[in-house]
N, C-alpha and C positions, 0 to 999 in steps of 0.2 A: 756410642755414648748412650748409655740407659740410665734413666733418671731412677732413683733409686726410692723416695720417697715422698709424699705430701703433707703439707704444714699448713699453717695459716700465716698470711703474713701479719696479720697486724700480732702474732706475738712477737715478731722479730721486732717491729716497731716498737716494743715495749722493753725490749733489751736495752736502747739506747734512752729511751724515756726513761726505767729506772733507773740505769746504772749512773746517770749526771746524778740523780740523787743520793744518794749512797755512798760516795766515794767519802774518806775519812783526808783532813787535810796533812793529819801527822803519822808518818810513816815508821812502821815497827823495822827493828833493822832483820839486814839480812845478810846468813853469811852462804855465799855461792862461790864454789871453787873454779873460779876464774882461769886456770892455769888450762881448764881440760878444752877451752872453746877454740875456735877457729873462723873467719868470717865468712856468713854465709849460712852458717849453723842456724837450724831455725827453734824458735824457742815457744814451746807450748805452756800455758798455765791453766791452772784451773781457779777462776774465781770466789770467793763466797759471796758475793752478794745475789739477788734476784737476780741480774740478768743473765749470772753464769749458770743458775739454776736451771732457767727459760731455756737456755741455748742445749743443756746436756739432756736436759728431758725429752729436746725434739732430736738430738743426736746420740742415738743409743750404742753407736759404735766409736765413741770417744768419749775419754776421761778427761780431757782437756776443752776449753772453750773460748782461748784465745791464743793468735799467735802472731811473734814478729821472728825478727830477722837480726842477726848479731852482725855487726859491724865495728872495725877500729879504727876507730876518732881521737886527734889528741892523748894518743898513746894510751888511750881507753877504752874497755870492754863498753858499746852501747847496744842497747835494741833500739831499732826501725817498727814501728807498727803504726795502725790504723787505728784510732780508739776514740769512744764520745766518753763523753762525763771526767774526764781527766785532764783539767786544763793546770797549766803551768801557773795561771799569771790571771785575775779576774778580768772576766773579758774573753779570755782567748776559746779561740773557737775548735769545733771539735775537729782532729785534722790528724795527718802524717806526724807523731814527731818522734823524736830521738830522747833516750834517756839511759843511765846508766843500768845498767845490769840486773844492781843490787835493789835499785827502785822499783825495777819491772817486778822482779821475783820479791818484794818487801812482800811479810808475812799478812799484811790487812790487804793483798790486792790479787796473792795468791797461796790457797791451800796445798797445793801441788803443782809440780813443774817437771818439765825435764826441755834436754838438747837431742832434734836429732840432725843428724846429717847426709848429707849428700855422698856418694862414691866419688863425684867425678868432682875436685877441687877447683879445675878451673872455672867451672861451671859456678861454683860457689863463690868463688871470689866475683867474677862478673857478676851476680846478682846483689852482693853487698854492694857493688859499684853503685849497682843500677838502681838499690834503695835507698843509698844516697841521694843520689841525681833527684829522685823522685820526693825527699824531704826538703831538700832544697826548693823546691818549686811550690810548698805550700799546696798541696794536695788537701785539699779538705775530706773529712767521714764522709762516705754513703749512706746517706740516711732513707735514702731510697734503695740500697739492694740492688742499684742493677750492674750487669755485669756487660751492657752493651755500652755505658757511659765512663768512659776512663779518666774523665775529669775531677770523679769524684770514686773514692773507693772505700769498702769498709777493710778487715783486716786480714781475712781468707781472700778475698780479690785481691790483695793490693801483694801478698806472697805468689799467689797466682800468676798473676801480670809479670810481676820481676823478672821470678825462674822462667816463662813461657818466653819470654823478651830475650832470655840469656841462652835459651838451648832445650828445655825440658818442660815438660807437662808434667808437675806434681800431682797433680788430679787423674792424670791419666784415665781421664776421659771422665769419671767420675761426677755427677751431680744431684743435685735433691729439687723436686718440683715443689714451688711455694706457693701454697693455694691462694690467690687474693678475691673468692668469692666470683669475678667475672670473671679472672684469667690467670691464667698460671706466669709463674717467675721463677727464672732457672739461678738456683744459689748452690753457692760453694759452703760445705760446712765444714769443719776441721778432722773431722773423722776422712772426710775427702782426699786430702791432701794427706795424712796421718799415714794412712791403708798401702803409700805409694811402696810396692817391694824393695826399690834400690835404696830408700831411707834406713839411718844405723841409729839405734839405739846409742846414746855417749853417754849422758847422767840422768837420772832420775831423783825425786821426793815428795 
């Protein structure tokens, strides 16, 4: 495992501090061809606001700065991910949740997107499993970053944990050092997981 880069944490702190701010309540529609997915597929996007900006600029080897996980719910396409600033319902706190597809990839939350996928299916379906189980249980954001604490995760930890739980290391070993001035902190950034070779390119925009 070789750490591949140093950051500073508190910009990462400042992803989730902007991005509650920022977020727009009405959502531009979107049309995403549903027919190509599979569960398990993991879904990258790339944000416009500040915090997606923050996250690309300290990850030079990804065009993406968020990711979840597709799963089929009520005979519907959802994503699974980990996200602050995006509540459902005033009040609700920053956490694991589920949402449709076309919300995730809606045009004011992402400039760009794509699916990629796994080779080994059953691998992929136990991990939609496993992100289920894990939206169920009210997982709240890591607003702390750490990847020793599974109680709490942000949105590369929380694709991490799944797949690592189901059979496969997406990171493949892969990590970036985050400098917090006294001591370093080992993150997972999306280019991490992105880089993995056994991953297939399915759609792009």
């Amino acid at each position: 495992m070789k750490p591949e880069k140093q950051i500073h944490i508190w910009i990462i702190y400042l992803c989730g501090l902007f991005l509650s701010c920022e977020q727009s309540n009405i959502e531009s529609a979107c049309t995403f061809p549903e027919n190509i997915l599979q569960e398990g597929d993991l879904a990258f996007r790339k944000g416009d606001g500040l915090a997606s900006r923050i996250i690309l600029s300290i990850d030079k080897n990804s065009n993406y700065s968020h990711i979840g996980i597709v799963v089929r719910h009520n005979e519907k396409w959802k994503i699974i991910h980990a996200v602050p600033g995006e509540p459902d319902f005033e009040g609700d706190k920053d956490r694991v949740k589920i949402e449709d597809i076309q919300t995730y990839f809606s045009k004011n939350r992402a400039l760009s997107g794509a699916i990629l996928r796994t080779k080994n299916d059953s691998i992929a379906k136990g991990a939609a499993h496993k992100a289920f189980d894990l939206y169920q249980r009210n997982i709240l954001f890591d607003h702390s970053y750490n990847l020793e604490d599974t109680t709490k995760m942000y949105c590369t930890e929380l694709i991490y944990h799944i797949f690592k739980n189901t059979g496969i290391d997406l990171t493949q070993g892969r990590r970036s050092i985050v400098n917090s001035f006294s001591s370093n902190t080992i993150y997972i950034l999306p280019s991490d997981i992105q880089k993995n070779s056994e991953l297939k390119l399915i759609y792009s925009f």
